[in-house]
N, CA, C and O of each residue as an XYZ file, in Angstrom:
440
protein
N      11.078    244.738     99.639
C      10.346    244.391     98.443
C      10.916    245.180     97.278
O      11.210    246.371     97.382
N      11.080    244.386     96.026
C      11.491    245.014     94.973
C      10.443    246.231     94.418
O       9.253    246.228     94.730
N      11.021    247.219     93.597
C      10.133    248.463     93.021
C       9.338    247.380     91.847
O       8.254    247.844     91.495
N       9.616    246.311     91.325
C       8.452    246.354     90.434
C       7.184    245.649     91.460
O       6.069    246.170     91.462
N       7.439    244.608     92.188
C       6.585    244.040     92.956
C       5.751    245.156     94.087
O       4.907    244.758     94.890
N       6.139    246.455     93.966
C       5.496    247.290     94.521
C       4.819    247.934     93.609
O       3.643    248.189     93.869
N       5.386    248.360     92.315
C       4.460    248.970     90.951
C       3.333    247.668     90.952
O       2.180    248.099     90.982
N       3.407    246.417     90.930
C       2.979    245.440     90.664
C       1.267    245.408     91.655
O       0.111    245.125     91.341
N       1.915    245.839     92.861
C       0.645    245.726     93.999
C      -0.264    247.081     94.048
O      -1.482    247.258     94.009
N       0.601    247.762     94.128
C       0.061    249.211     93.478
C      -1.145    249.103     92.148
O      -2.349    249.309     92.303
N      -0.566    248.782     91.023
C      -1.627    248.313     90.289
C      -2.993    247.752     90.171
O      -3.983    248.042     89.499
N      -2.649    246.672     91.229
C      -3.980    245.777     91.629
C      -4.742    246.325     92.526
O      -5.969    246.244     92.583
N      -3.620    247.217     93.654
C      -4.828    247.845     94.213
C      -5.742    249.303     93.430
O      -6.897    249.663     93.658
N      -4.800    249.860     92.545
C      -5.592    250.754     91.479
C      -7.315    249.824     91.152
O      -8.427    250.223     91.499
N      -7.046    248.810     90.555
C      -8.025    247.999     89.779
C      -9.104    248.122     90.567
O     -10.172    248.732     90.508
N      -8.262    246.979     91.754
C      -9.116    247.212     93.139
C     -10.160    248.293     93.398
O     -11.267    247.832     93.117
N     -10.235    249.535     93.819
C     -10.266    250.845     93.804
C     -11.453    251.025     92.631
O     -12.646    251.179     92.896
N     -10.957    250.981     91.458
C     -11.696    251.323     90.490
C     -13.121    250.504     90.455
O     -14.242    250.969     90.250
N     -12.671    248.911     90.763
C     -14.304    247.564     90.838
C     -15.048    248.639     91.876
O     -16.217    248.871     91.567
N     -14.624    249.227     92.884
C     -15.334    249.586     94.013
C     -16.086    250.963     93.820
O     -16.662    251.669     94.647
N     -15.889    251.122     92.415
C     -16.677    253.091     92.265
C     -15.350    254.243     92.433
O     -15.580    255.389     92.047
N     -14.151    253.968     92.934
C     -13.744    254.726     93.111
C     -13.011    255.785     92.216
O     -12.416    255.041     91.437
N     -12.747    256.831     91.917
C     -12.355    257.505     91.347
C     -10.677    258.017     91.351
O     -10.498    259.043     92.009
N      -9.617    257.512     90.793
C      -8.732    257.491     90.900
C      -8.317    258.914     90.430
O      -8.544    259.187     89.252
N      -7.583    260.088     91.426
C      -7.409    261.419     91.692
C      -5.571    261.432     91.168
O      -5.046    262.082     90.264
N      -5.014    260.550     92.041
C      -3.272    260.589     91.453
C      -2.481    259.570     92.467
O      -2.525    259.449     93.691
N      -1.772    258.920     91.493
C      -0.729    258.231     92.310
C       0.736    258.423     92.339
O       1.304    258.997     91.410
N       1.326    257.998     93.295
C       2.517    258.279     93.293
C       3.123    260.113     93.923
O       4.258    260.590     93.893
N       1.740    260.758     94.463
C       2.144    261.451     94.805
C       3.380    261.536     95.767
O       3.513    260.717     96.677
N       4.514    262.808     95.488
C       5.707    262.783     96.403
C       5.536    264.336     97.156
O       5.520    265.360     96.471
N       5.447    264.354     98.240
C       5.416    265.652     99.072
C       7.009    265.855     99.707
O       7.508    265.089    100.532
N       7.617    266.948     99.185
C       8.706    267.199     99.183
C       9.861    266.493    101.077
O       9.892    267.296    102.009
N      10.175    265.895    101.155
C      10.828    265.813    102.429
C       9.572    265.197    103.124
O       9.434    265.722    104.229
N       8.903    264.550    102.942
C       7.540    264.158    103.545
C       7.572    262.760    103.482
O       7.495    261.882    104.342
N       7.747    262.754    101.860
C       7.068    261.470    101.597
C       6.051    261.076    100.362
O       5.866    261.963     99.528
N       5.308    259.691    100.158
C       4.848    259.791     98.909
C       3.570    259.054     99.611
O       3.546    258.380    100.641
N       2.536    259.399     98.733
C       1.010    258.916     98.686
C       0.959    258.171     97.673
O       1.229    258.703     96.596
N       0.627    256.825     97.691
C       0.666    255.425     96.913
C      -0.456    255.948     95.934
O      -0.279    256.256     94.755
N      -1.362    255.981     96.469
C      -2.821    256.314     95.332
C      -4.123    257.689     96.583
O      -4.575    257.740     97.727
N      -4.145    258.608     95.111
C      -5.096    259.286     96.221
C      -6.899    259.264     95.441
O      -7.217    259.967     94.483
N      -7.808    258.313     96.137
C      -9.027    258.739     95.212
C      -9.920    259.341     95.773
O      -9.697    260.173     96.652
N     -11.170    259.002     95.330
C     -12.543    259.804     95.847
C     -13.754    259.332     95.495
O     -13.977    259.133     94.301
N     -14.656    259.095     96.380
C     -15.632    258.499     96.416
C     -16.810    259.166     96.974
O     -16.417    259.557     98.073
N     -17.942    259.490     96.847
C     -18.772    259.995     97.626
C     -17.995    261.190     98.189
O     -17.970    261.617     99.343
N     -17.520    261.519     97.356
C     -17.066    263.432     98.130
C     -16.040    263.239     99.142
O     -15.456    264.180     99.679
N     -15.830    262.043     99.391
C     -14.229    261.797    100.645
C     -13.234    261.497     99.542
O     -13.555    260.744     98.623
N     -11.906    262.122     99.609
C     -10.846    261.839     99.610
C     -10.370    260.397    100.254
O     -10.689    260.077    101.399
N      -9.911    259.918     99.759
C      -9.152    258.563     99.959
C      -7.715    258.654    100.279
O      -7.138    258.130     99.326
N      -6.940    259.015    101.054
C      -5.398    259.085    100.644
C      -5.201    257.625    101.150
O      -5.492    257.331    102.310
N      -4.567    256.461    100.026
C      -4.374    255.103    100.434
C      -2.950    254.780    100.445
O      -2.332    255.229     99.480
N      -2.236    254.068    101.352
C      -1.101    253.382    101.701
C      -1.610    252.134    101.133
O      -2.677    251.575    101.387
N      -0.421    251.684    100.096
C      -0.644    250.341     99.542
C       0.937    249.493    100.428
O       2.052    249.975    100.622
N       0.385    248.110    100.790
C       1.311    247.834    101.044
C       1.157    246.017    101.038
O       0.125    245.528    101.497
N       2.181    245.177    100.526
C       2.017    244.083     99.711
C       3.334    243.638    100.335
O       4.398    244.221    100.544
N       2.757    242.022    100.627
C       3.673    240.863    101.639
C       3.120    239.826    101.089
O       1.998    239.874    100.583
N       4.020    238.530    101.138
C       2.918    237.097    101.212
C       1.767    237.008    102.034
O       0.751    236.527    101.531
N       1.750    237.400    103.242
C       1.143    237.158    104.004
C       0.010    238.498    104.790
O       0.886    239.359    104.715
N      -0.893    239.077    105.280
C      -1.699    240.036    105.901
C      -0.711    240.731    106.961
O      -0.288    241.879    106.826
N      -0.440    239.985    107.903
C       0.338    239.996    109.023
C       1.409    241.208    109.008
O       1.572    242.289    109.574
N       2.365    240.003    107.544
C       3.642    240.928    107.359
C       3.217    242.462    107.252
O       3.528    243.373    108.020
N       2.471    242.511    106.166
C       2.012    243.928    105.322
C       1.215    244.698    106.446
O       1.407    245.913    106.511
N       0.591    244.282    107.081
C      -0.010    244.881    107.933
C       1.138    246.021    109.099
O       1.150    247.238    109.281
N       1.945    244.923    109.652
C       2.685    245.146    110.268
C       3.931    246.543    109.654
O       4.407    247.376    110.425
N       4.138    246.504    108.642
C       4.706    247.300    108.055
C       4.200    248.705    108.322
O       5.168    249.459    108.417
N       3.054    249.336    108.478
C       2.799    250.075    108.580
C       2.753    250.802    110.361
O       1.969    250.623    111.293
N       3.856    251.555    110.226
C       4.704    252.009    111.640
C       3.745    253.158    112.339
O       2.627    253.410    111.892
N       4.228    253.726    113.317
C       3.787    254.953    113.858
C       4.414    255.578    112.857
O       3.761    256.504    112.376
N       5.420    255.388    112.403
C       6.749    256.392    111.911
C       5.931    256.751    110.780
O       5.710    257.932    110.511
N       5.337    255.519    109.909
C       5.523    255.958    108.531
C       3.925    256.604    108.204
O       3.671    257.311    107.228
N       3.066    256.241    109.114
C       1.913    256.741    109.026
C       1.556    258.211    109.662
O       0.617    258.961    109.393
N       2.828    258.389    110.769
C       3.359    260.404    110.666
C       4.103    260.974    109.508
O       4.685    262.051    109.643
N       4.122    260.402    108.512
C       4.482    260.672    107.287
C       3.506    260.905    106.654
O       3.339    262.008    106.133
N       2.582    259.858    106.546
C       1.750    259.797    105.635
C       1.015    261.110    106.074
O       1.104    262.132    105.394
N       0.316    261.051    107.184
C      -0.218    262.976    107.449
C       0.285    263.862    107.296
O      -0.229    264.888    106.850
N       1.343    263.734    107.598
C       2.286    264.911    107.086
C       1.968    265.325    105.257
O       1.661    266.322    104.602
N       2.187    264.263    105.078
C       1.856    264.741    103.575
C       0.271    264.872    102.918
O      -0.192    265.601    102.040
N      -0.095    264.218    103.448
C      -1.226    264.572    103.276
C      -1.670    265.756    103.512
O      -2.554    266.183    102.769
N      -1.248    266.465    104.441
C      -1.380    268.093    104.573
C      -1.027    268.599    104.027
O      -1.588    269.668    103.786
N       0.107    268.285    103.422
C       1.199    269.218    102.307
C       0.423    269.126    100.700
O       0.504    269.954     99.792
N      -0.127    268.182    100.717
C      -1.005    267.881     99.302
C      -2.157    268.753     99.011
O      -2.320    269.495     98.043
N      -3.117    268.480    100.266
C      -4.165    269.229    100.592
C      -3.540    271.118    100.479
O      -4.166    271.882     99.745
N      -2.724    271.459    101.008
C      -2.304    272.892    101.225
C      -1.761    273.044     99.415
O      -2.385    273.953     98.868
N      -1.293    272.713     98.977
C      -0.568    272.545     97.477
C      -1.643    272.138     96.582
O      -1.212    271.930     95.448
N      -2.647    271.991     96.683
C      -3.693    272.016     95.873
C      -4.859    272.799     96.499
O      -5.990    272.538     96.088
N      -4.734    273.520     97.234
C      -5.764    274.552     98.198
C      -7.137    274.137     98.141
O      -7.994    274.869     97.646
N      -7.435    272.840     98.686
C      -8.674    272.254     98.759
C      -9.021    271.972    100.155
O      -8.158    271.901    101.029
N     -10.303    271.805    100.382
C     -10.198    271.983    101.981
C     -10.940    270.280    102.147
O     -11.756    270.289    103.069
N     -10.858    269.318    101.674
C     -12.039    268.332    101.408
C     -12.078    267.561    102.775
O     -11.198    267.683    103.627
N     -13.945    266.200    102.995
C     -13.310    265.451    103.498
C     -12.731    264.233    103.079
O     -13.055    263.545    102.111
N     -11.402    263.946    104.321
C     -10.731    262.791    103.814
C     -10.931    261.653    105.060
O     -11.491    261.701    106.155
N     -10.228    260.668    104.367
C      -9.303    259.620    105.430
C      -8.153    258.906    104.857
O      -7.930    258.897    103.647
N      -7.433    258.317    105.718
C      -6.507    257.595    105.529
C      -6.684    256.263    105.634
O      -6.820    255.688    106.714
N      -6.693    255.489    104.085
C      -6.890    253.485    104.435
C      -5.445    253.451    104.008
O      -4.589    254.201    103.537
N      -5.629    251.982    104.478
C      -4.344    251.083    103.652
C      -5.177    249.982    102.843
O      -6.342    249.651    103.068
N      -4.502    249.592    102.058
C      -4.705    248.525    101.082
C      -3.825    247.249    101.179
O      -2.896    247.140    100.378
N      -3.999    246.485    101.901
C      -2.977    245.260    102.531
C      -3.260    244.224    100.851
O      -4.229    243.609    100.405
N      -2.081    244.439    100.432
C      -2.327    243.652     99.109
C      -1.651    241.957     99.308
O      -0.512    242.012     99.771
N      -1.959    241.051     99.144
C      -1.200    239.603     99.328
C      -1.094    238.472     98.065
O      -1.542    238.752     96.952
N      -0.765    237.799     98.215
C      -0.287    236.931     97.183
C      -1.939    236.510     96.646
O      -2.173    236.425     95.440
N      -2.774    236.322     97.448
C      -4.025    235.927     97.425
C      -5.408    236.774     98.173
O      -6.356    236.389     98.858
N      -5.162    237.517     97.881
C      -6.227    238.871     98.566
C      -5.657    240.039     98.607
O      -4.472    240.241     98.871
N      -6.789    241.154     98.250
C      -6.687    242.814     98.990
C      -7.365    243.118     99.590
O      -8.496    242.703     99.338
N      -7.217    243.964    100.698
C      -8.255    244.298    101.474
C      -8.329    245.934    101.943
O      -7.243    246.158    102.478
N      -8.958    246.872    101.960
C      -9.267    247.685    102.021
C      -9.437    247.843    103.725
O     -10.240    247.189    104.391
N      -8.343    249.023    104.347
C      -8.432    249.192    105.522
C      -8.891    250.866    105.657
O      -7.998    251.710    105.584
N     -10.188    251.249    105.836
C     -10.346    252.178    105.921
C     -10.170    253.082    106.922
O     -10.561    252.609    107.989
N      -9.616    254.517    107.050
C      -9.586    255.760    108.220
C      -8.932    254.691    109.546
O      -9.618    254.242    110.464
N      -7.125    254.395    109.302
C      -6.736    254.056    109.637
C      -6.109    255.322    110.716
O      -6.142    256.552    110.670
N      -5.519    254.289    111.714
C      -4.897    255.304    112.645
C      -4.107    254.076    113.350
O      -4.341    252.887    113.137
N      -2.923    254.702    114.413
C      -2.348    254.292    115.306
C      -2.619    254.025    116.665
O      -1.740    253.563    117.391
């Protein structure tokens, strides 16, 4: 996928996010040799760290999201949490963005 069609889904899921109460904390975080956090918010006192990820289809986008890249995503997420010395609670969603829907996958795992 091209970088704007990812700025592009990224966006919508910002919007997304925001209709829902949420409080948008930072995006685009990059944790050095780690990796990057698409959007991080907060809602009701949880941390949100969200994986955005955008296909024609659920399936594709869904599928995209590996063992590999979601031991990344903790990874950094620790490194964020330690680099801002906060101890909060969190989880990890994804945001399956599509040509025609987003959907909010909350305290995802493998």
């Amino acid at each position: 996928m091209s970088r704007q069609k990812g700025d592009f889904a990224e966006k919508r899921a910002v919007s997304f996010l925001e209709d829902l109460n949420y409080e948008i904390i930072e995006q685009n975080f990059y944790a050095k040799k780690l990796g990057e956090i698409d959007i991080i918010a907060k809602k009701d006192n949880i941390y949100h760290f969200c994986e955005v990820k955008s296909a024609p289809d659920y399936e594709t986008a869904i599928n995209n999201i590996t063992p590999s890249k979601l031991g990344k995503i903790k990874r950094s997420v620790d490194y964020y949490i330690q680099s801002k010395k906060i101890n909060p609670a969190f989880c990890i969603d994804a945001i399956i963005v599509t040509d025609e829907s987003i959907q909010l996958l909350e305290n995802i795992t493998l």
